[in-house]
C-alpha positions as CSV (number, residue, x, y, z in Angstrom):
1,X,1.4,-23.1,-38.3
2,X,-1.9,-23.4,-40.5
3,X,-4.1,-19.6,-40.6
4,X,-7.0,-21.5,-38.9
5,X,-4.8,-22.2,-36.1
6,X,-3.6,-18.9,-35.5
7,X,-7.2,-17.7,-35.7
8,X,-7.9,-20.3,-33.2
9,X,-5.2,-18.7,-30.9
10,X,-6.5,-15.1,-32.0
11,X,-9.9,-16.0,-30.3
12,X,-8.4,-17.5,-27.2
13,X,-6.4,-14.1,-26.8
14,X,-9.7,-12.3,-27.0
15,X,-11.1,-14.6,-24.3
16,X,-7.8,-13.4,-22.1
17,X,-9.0,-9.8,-22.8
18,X,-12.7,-10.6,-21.8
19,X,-11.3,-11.8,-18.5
20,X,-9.2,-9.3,-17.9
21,X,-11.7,-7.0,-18.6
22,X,-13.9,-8.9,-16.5
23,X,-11.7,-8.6,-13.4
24,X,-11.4,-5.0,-14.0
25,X,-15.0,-4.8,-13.6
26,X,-14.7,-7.0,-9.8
27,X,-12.1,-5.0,-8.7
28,X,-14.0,-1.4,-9.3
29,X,-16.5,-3.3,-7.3
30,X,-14.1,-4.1,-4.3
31,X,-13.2,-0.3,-4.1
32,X,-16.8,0.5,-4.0
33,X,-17.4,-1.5,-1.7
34,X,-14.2,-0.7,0.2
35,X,-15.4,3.3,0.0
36,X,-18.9,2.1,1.2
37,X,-17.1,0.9,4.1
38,X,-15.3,3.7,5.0
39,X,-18.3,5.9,4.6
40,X,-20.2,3.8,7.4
41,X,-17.1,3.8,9.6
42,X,-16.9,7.6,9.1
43,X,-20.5,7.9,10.6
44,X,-19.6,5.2,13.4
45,X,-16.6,7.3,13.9
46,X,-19.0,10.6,14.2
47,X,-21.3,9.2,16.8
48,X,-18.4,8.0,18.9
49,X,-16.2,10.8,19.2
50,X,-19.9,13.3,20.0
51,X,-20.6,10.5,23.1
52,X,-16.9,10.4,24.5
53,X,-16.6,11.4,27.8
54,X,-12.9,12.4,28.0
55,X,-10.1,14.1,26.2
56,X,-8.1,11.1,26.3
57,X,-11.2,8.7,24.9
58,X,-11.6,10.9,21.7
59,X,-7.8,11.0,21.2
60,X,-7.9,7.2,20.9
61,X,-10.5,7.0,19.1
62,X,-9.4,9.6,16.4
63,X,-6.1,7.8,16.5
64,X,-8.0,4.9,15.8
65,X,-9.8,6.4,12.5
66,X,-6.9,7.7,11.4
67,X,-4.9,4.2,11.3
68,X,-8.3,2.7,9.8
69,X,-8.6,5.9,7.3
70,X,-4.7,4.6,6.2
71,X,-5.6,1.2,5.9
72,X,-8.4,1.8,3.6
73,X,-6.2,3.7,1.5
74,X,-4.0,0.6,1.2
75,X,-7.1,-1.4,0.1
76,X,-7.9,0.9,-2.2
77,X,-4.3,1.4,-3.6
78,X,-4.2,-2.6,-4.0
79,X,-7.1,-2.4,-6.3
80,X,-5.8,0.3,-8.6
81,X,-2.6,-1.4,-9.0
82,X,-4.5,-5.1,-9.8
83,X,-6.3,-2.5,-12.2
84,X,-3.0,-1.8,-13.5
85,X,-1.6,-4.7,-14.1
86,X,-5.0,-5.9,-15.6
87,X,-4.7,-3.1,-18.1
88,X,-1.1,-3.6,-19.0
89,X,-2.0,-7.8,-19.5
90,X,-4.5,-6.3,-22.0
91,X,-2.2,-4.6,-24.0
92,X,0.5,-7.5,-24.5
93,X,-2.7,-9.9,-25.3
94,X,-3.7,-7.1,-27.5
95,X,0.5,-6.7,-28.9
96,X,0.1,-10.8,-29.4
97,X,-3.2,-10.7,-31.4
98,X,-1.2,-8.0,-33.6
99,X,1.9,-10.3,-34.2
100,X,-0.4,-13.0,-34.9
101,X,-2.4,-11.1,-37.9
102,X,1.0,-10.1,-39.4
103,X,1.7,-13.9,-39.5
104,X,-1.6,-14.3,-40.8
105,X,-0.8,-12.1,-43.5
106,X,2.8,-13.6,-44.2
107,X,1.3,-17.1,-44.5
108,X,-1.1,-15.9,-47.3
């Protein structure tokens, strides 16, 4: 392999990182949005249990928020470990680009 074509494959790791990095960037945007969310369903939530009319109603309905409350925890867990495995992708691109300037380096 020629040192331009290693450089060639040097630049297309570095595009991998941009993407990742990229994705990383979407998916802090899904738990925002995911936490904006839950924010208007805990006002929703609010306004429901101060109109219901019976014990039993507001038990419901807390029950209700509280399977809702775990599912956005779920969502939000999903992101982190996408973040995670986004992160850890960087580093083996970034272990790659390091293997490649040694061998840069051995073919001078």
């Amino acid at each position: 392999m020629s040192i331009d074509s290693v450089k060639r494959q040097i630049e297309g790791y570095k595009r991998d990182i941009d993407r990742e990095k990229s994705r990383i960037t979407d998916y802090r945007g899904d738990i925002a949005k995911i936490r904006i969310r839950k924010s208007r369903d805990a006002d929703h939530y609010s306004r429901r249990l101060k109109s219901a009319s019976s014990t039993a109603i507001k038990h419901s309905i807390r029950a209700q928020k509280k399977r809702d409350w775990e599912r956005y925890s779920r969502e939000i867990e999903r992101e982190r470990d996408k973040i995670a495995r986004s992160r850890e992708k960087i580093k083996d691109i970034r272990e790659k680009i390091k293997r490649c300037r040694e061998r840069i380096k051995r073919l001078r």
